[in-house]
VOBA-1610 file (N, C-alpha, C; in pm, whole numbers, padded with zeros to 5 digits, always signed):
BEGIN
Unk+02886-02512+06115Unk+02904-02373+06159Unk+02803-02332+06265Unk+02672-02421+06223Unk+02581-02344+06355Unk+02574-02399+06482Unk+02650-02530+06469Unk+02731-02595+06609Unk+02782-02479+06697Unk+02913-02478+06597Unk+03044-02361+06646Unk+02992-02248+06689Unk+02854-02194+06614Unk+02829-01989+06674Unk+02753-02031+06792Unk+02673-02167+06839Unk+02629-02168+06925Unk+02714-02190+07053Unk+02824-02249+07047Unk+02898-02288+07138Unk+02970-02148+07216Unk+02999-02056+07079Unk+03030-01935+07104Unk+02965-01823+07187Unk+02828-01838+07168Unk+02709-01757+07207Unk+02668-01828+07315Unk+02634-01956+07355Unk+02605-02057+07464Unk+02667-02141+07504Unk+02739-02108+07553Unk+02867-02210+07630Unk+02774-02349+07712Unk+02846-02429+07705Unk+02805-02555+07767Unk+02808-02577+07916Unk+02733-02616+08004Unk+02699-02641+08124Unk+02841-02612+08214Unk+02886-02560+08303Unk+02959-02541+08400Unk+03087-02487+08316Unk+03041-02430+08200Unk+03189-02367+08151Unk+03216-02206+08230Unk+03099-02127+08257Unk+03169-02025+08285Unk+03240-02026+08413Unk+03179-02120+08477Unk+03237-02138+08624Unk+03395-02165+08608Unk+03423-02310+08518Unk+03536-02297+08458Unk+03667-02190+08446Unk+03557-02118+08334Unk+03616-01956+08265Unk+03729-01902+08389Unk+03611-01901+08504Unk+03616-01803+08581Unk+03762-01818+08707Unk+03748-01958+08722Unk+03844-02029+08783Unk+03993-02034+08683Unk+03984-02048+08557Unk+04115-02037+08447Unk+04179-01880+08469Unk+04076-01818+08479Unk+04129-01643+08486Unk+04195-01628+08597Unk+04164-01679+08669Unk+04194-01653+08851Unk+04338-01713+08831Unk+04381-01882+08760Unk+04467-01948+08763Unk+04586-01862+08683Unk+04466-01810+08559Unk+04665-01718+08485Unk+04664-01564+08525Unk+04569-01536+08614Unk+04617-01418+08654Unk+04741-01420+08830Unk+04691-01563+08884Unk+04812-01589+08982Unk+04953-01636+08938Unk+04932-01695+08849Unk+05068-01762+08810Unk+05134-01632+08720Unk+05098-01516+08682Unk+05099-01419+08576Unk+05197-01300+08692Unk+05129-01310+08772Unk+05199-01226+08956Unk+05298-01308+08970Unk+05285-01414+08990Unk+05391-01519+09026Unk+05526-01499+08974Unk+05512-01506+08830Unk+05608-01511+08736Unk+05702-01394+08731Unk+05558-01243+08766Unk+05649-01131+08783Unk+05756-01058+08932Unk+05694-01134+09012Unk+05741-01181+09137Unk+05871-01226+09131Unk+05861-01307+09054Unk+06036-01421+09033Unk+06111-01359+08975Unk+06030-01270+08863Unk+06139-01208+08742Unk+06195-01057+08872Unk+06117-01003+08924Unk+06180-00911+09028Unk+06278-00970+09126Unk+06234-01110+09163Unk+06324-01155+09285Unk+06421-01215+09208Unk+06462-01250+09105Unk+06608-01279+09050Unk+06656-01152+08983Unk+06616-01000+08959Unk+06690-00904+08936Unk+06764-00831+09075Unk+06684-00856+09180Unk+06711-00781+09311Unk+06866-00911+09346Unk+06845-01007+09330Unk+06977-01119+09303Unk+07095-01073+09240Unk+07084-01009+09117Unk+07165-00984+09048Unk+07214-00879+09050Unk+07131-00778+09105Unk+07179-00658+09178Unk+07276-00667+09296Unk+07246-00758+09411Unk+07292-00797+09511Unk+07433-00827+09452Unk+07441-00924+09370Unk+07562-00996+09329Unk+07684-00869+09265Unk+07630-00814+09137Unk+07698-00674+09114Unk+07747-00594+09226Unk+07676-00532+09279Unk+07750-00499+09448Unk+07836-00562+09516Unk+07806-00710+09534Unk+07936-00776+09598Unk+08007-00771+09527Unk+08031-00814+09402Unk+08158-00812+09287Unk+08241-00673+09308Unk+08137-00507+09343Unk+08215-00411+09337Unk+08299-00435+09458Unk+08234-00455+09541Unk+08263-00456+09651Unk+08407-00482+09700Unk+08404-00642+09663Unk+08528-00756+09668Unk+08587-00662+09529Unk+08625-00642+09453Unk+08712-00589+09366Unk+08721-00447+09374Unk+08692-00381+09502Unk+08753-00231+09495Unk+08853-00278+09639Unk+08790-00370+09720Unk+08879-00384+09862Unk+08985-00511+09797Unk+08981-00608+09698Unk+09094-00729+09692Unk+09175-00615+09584Unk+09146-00565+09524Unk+09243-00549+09400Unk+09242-00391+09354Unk+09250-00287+09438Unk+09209-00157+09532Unk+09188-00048+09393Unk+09038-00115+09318Unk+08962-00022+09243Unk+08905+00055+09321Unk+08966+00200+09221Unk+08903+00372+09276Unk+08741+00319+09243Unk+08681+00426+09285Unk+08559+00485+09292Unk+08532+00489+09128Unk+08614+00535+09062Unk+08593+00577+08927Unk+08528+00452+08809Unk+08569+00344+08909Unk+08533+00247+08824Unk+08411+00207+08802Unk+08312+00261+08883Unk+08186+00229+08935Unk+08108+00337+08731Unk+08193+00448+08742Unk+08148+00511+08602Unk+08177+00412+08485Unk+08326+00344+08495Unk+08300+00289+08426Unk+08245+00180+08343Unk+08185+00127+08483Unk+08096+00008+08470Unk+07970+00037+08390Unk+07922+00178+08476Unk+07764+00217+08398Unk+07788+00243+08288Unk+07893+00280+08198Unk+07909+00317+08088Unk+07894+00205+07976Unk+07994+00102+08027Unk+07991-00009+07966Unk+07885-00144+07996Unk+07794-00106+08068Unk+07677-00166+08039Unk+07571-00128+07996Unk+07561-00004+08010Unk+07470+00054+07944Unk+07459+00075+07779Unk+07602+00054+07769Unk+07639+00058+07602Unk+07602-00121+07537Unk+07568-00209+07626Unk+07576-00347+07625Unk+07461-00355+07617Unk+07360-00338+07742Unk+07194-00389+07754Unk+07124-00232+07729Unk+07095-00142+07647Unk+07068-00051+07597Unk+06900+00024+07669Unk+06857-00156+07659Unk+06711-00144+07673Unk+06652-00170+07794Unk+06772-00214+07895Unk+06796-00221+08022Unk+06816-00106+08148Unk+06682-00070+08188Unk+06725+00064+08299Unk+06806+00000+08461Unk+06829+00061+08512Unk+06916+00030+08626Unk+07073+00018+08644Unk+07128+00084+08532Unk+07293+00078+08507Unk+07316+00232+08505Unk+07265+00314+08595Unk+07346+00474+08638Unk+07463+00438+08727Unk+07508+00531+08741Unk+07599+00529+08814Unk+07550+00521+08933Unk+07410+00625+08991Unk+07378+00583+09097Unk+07324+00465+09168Unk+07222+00394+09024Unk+07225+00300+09060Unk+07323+00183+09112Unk+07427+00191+09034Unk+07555+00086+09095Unk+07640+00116+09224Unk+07556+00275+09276Unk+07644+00275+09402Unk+07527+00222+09520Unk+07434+00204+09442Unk+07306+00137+09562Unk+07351-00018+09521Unk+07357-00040+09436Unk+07417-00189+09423Unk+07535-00215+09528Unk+07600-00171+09525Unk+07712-00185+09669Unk+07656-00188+09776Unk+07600-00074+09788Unk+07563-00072+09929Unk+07437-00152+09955Unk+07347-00182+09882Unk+07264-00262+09896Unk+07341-00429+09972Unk+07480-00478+09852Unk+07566-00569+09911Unk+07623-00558+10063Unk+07609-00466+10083Unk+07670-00417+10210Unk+07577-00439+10272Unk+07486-00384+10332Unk+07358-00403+10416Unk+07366-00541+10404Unk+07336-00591+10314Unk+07286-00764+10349Unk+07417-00845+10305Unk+07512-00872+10372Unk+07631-00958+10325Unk+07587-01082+10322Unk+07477-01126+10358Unk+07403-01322+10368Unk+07313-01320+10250Unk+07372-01402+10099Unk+07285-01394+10032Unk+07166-01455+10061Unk+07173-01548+10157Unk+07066-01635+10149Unk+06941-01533+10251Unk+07019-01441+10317Unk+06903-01344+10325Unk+06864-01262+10229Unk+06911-01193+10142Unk+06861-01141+10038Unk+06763-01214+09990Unk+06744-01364+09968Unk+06677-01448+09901Unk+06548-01442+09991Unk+06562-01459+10112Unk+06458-01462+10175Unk+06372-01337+10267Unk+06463-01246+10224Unk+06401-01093+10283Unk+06393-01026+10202Unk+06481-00955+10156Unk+06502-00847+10069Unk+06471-00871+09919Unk+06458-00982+09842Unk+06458-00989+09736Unk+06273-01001+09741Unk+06189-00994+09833Unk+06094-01051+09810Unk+05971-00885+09859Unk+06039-00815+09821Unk+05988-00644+09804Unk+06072-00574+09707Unk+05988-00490+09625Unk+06071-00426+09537Unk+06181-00337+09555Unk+06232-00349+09459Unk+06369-00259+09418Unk+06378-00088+09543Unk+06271-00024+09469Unk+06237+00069+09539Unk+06250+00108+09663Unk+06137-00020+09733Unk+06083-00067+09923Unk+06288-00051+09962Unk+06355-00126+09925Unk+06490-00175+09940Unk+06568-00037+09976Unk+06535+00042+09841Unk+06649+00175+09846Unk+06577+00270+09984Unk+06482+00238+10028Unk+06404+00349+10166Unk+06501+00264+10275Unk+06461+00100+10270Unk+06547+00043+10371Unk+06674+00095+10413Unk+06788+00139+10277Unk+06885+00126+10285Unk+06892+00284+10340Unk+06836+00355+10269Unk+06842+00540+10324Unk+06797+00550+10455Unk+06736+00456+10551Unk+06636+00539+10606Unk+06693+00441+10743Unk+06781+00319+10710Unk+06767+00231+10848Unk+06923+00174+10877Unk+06975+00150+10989Unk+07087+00166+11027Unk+07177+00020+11043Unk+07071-00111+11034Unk+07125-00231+11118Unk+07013-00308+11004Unk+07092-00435+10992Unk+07004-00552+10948Unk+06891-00568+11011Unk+06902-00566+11113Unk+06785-00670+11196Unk+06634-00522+11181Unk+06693-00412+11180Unk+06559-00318+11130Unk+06556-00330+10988Unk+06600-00340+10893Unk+06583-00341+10763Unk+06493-00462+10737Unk+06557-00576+10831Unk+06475-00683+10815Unk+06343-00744+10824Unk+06309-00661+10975Unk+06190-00651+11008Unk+06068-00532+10951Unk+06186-00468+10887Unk+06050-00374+10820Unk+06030-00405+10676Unk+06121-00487+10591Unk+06065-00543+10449Unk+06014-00700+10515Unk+06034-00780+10660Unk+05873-00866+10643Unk+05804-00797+10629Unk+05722-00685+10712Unk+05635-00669+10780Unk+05565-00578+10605Unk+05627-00497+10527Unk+05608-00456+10414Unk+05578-00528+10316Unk+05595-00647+10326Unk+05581-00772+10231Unk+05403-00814+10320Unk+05435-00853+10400Unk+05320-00882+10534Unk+05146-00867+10479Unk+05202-00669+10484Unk+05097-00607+10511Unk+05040-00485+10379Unk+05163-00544+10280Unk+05136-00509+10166Unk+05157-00319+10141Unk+05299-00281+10253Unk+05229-00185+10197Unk+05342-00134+10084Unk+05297-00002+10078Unk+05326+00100+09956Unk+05472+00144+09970Unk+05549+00177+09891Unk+05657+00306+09926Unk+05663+00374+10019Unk+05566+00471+09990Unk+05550+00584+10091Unk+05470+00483+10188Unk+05424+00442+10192Unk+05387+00385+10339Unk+05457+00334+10429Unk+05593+00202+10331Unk+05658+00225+10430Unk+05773+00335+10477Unk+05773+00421+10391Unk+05881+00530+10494Unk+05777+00605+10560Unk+05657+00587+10577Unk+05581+00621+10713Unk+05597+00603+10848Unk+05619+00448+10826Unk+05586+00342+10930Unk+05770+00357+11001Unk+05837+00379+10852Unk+05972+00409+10967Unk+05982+00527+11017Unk+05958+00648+10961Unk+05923+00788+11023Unk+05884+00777+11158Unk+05780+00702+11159Unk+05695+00674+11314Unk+05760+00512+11372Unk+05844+00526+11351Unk+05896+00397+11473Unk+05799+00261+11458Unk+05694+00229+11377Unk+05580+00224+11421Unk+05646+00057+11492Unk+05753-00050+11428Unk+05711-00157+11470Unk+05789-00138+11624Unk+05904-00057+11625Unk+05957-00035+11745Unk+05871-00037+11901Unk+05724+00024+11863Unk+05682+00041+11921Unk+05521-00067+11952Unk+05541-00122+11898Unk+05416-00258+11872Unk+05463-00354+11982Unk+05369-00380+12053Unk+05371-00458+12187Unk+05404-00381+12325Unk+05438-00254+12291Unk+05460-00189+12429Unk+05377-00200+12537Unk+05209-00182+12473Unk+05118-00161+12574Unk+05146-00277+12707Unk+05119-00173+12761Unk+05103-00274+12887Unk+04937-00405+12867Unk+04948-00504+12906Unk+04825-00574+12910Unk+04825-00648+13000Unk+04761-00767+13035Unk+04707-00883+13077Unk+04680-00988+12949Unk+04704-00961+12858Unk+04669-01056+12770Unk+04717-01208+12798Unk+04820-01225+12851Unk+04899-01351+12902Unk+04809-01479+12968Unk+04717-01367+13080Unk+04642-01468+13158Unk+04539-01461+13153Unk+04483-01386+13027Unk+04324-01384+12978Unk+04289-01431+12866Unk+04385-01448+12763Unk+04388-01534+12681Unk+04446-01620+12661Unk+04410-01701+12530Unk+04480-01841+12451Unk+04595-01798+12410Unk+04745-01906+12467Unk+04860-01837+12421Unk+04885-01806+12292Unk+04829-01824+12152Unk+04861-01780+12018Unk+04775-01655+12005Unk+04674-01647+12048Unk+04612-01518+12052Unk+04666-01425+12123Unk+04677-01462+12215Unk+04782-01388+12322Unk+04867-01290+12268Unk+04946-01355+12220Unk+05069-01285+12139Unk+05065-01211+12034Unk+04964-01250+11970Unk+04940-01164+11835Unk+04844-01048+11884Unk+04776-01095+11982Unk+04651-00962+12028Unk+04788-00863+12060Unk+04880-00872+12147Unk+04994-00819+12226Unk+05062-00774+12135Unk+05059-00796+12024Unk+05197-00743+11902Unk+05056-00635+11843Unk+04955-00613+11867Unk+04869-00551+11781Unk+04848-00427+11850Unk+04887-00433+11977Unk+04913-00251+12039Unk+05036-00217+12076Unk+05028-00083+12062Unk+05142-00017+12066Unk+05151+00078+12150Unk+05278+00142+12241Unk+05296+00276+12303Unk+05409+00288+12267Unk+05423+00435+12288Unk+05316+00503+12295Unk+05195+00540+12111Unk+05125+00588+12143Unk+05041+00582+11994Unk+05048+00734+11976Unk+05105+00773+11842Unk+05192+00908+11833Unk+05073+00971+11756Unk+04949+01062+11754Unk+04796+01125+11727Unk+04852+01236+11674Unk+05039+01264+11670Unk+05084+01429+11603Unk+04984+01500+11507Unk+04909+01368+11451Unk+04848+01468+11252Unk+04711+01482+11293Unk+04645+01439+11427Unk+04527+01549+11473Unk+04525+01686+11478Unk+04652+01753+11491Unk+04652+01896+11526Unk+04609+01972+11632Unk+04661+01918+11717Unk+04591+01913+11873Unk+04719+01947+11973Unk+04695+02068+12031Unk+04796+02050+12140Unk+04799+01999+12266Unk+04885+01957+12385Unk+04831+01833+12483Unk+04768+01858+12553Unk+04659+02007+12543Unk+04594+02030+12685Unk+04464+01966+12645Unk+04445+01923+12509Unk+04348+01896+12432Unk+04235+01807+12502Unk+04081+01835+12533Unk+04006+01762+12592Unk+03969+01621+12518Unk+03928+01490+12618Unk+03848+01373+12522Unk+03823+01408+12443Unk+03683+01517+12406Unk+03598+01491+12306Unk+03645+01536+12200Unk+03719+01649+12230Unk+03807+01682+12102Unk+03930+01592+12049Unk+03979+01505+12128Unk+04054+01470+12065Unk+04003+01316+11950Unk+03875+01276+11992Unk+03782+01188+11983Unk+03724+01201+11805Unk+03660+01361+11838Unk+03609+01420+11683Unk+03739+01414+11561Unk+03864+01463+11658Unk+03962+01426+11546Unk+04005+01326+11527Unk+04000+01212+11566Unk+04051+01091+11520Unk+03953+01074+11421Unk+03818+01073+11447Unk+03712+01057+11345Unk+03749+01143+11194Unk+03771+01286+11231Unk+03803+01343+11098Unk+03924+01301+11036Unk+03989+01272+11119Unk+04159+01230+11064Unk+04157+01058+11062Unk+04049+00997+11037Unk+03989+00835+11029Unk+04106+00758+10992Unk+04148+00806+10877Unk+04252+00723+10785Unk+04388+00741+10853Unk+04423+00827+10875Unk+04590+00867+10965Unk+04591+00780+11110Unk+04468+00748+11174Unk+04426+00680+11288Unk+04462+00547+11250Unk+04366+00500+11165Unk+04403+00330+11130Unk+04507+00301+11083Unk+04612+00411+11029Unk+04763+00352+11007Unk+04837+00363+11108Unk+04776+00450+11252Unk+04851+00448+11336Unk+04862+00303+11415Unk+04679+00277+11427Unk+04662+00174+11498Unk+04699+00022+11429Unk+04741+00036+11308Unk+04805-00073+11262Unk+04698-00188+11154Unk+04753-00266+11113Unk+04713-00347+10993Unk+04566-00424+11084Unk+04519-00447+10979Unk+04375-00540+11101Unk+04279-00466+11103Unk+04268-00344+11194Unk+04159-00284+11248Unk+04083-00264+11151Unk+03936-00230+11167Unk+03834-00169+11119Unk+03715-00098+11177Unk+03750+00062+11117Unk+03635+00094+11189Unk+03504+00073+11236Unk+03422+00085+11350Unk+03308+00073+11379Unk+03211+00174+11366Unk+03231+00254+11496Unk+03224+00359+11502Unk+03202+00419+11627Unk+03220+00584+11622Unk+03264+00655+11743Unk+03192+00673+11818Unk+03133+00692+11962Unk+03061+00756+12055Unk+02944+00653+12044Unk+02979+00512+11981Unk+02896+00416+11989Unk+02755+00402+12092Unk+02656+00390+12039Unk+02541+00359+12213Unk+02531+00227+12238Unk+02541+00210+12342Unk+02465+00060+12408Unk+02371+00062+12515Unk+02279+00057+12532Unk+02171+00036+12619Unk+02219-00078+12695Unk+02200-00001+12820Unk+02192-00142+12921Unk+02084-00095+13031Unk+02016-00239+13055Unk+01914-00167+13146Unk+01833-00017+13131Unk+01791-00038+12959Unk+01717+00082+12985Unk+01847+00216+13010Unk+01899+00232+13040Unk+01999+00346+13031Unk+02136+00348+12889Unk+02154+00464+12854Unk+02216+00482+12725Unk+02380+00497+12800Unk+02472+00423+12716Unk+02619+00464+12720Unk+02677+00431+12635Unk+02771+00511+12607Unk+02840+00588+12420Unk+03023+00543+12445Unk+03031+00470+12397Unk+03175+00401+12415Unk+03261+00507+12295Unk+03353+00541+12319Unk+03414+00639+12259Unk+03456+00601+12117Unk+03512+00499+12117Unk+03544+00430+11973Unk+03589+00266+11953Unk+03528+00247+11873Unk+03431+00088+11859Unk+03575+00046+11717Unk+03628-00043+11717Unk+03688-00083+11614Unk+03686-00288+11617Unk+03723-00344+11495Unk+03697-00482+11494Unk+03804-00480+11415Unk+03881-00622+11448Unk+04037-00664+11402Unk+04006-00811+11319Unk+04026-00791+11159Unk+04005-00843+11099Unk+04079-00994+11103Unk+04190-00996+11149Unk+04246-01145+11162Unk+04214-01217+11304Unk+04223-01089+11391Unk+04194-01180+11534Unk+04014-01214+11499Unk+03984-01182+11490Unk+03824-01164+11447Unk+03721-01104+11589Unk+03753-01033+11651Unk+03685-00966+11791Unk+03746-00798+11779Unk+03599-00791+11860Unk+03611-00570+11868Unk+03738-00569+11949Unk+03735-00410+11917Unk+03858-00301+12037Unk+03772-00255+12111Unk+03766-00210+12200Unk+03748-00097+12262Unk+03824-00017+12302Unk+03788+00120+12241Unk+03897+00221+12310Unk+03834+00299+12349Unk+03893+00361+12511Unk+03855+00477+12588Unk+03972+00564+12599Unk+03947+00663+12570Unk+03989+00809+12548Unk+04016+00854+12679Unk+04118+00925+12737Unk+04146+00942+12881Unk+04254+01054+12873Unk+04242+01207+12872Unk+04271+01295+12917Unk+04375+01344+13001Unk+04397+01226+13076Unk+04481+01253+13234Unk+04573+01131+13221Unk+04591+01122+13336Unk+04702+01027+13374Unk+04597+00911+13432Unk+04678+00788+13341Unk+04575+00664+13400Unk+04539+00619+13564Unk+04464+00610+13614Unk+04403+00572+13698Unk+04271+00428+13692Unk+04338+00362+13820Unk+04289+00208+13797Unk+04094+00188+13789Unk+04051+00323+13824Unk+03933+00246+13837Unk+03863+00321+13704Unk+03980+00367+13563Unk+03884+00382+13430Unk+03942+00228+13386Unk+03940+00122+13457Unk+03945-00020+13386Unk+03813-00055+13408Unk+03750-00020+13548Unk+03587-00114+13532Unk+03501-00021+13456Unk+03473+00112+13402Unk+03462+00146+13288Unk+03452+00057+13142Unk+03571+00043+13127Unk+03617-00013+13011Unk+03577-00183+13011Unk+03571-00234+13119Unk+03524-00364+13118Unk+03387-00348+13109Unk+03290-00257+13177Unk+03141-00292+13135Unk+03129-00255+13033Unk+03204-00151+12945Unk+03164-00188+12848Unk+03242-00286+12697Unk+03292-00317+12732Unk+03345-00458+12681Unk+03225-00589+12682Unk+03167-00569+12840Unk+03051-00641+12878Unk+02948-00650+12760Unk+02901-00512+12760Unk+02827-00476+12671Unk+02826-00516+12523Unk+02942-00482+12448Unk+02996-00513+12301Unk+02926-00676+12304Unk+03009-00730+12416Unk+02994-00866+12429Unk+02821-00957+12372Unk+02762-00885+12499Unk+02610-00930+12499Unk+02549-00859+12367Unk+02581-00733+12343Unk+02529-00663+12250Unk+02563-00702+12086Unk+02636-00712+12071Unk+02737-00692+11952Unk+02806-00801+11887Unk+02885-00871+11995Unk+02982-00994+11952Unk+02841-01093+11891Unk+02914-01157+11804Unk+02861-01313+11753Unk+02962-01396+11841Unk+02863-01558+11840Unk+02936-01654+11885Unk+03113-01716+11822Unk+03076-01659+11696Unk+03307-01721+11651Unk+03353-01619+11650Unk+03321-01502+11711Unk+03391-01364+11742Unk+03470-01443+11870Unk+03593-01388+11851Unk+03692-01402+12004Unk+03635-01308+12074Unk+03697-01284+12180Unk+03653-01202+12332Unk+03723-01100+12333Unk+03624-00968+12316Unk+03623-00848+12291Unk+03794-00766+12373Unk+03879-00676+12293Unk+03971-00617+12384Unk+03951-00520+12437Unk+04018-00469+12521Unk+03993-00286+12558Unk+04107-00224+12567Unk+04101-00132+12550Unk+04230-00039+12543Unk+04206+00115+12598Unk+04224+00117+12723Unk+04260+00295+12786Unk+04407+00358+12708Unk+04354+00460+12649Unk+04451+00545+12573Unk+04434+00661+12613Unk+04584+00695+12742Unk+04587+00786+12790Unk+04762+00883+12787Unk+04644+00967+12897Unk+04799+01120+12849Unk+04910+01028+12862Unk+04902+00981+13023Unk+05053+00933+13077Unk+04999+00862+13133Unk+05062+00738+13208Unk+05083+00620+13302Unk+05176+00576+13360Unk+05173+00546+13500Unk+05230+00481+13580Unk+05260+00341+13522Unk+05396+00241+13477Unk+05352+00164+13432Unk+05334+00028+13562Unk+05376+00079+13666Unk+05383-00039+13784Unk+05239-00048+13803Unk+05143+00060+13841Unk+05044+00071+13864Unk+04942+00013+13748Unk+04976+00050+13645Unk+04897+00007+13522Unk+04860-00159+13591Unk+04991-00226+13550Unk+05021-00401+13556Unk+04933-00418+13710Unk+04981-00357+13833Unk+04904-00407+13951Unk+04762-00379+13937Unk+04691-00314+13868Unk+04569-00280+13826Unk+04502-00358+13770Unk+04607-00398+13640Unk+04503-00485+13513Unk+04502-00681+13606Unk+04602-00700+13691Unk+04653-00820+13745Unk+04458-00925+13799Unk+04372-00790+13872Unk+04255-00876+13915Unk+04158-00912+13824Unk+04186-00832+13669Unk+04101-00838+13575Unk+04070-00952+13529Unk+03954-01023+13490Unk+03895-01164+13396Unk+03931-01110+13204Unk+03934-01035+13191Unk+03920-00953+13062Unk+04000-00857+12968Unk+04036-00927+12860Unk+04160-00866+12858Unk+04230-00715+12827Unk+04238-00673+12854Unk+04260-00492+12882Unk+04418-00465+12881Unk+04437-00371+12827Unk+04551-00314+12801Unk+04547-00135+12845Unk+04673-00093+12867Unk+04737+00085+12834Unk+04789+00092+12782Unk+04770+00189+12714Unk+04888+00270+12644Unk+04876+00448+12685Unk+04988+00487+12630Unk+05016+00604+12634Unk+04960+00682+12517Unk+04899+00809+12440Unk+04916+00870+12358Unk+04983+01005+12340Unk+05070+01016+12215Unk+05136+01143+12231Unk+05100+01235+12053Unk+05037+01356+12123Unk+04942+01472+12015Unk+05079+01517+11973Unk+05158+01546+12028Unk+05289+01645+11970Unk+05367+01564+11999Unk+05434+01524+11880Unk+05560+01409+11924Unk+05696+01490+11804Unk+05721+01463+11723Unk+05810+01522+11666Unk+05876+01615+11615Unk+05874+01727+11739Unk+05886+01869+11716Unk+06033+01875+11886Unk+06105+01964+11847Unk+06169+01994+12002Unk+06107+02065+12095Unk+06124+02048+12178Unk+06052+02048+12352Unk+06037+02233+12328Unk+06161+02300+12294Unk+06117+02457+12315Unk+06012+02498+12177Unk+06038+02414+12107Unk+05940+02497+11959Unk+05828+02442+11991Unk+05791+02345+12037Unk+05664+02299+12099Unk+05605+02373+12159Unk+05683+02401+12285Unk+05591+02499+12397Unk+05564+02631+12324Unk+05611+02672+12224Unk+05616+02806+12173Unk+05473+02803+12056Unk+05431+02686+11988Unk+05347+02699+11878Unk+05222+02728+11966Unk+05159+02744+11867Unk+04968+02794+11936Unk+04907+02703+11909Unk+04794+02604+11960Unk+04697+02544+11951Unk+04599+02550+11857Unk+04537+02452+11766Unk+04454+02543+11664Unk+04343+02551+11735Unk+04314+02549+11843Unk+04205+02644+11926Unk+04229+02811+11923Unk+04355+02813+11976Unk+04417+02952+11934Unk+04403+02991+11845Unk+04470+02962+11751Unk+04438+02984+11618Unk+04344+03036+11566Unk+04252+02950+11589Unk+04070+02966+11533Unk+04031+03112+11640Unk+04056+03104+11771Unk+03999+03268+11831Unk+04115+03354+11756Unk+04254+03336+11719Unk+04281+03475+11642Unk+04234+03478+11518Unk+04189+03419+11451Unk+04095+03460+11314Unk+03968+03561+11397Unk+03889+03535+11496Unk+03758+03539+11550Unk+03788+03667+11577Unk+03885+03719+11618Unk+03908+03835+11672Unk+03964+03964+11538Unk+04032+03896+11435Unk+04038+03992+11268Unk+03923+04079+11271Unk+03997+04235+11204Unk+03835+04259+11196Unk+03778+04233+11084Unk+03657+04254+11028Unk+03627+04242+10867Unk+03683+04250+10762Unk+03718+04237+10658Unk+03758+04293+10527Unk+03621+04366+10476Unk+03659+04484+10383Unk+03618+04521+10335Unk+03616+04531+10213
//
């Protein structure tokens, strides 16, 4: 016995390491398992739908039958949720959207039930449904996250920026740096109307931190804003400093007010320079930059970025994006705003 309480109390040489590695092993295979058990119900869902499907168009069952299905399965698997009626009319149409089981198998079945029914409400064509449960599977996100990301167009709009990346980088980097910006970049949940200066629009990305990095996409990480770098004894404050966790190298972004113009690129390259000498480590890749402005020329952009060593990109940003053109011009600024409080008189 005093073997056994010791073994209990003092485990033997390299067991906890062991321990620790066994936990890791049945807590993956434990995901795994529940993974499979979801991806063969989203199967069987699929399949129920086609069955309605093919037996309301071969052998011309009403609508009504769809009640009586939920009735009589629900009276069958009791302990089984997913047999409403509504559910079995997403079962159809779920069949519908994806008529290739073997895509179901390899897209759709591999995000939940849930992720699926936003797909199906919210998107019009396979090839978007498709690309937004990879990219949801991808990047892990949420429900509501992804009917965010479709709200905001977001992958529609990934790779727009204009760049140079082509002939400044390594072609696999290349492409993925290039799929990692977007135009235009839609800033609506700053609360800012477009006459809005840099610095203000700068402080609000900072306060609105989190709404920013889902704009700017999976990867990034903040640095931080109005950054300093000394060069030569003289101070300069880069507007906002971010680092991309898979490419493994900073952003730079400059904030730009107006309509792009070619010479805020040597701007943006010294200080890229800077990050570089300052900041980067040696297995850091080579720092990006990004002018994020009102509007751009895009011919001019490309003949601009063409003499650059470094890879630099535009984009566009838009403060008011999903509102119509006359209710737009009509709302007040919360600058406004804030002077009509200023102007109330007291309470008493």
């Amino acid at each position: 016995m005093a073997d056994r309480d010791r073994a209990l109390t003092d485990p033997p040489r390299g067991y906890l390491p062991w321990l620790v590695e066994l936990k890791g092993q049945i807590r993956a295979t434990r995901l795994r398992a529940a993974l499979a058990v979801d991806a063969e119900l989203l199967c069987l869902y699929w399949r129920i739908g086609r069955d309605i499907l093919e037996r309301q168009a071969d052998q011309g069952w009403g609508a009504k039958v769809i009640d009586r299905l939920s009735r009589d399965l629900r009276e069958e698997f009791p302990e089984m949720k997913g047999f409403s009626v509504r559910s079995l009319k997403y079962m159809r149409s779920f069949a519908a959207a994806w008529p290739d089981e073997g895509m179901v198998q390899q897209v759709a079945a591999r995000i939940p039930w849930g992720h699926n029914l936003v797909l199906l409400d919210r998107l019009g064509s396979c090839e978007e449904r498709s690309a937004y449960a990879q990219a949801a599977r991808e990047n892990g996100w949420s429900r509501s996250a992804l009917e965010t990301h479709i709200e905001a167009r977001s992958l529609e709009r990934q790779g727009r920026a204009v760049t140079n990346f082509a002939g400044t980088l390594p072609s696999i980097q290349s492409d993925l740096a290039r799929e990692c910006l977007k135009d235009p970049y839609k800033l609506d949940f700053l609360g800012l109307g477009d006459d809005a200066h840099e610095r203000d629009i700068e402080r609000a990305v900072i306060d609105h931190l989190t709404h920013f990095l889902v704009e700017l996409g999976a990867g990034f990480a903040y640095v931080g804003g109005q950054v300093l770098v000394q060069v030569g004894g003289d101070d300069f404050f880069i507007d906002l400093l971010f680092y991309h966790l898979k490419l493994r190298c900073y952003l730079v972004v400059e904030i730009k007010a107006i309509a792009f113009k070619p010479e805020q690129l040597g701007q943006l390259a010294f200080y890229m320079t800077a990050v570089d000498e300052k900041l980067k480590h040696d297995e850091d890749a080579p720092t990006l930059g990004l002018i994020l402005c009102k509007t751009k020329n895009e011919v001019v952009a490309e003949y601009a970025l063409r003499d650059y060593s470094k890879p630099l990109g535009v984009a566009e940003y838009r403060l008011i994006g999903s509102l119509p053109e006359p209710l737009r011009a009509s709302l007040p600024t919360i600058e406004e705003i804030e002077r009509g409080f200023e102007r109330l008189p007291p309470t008493t």
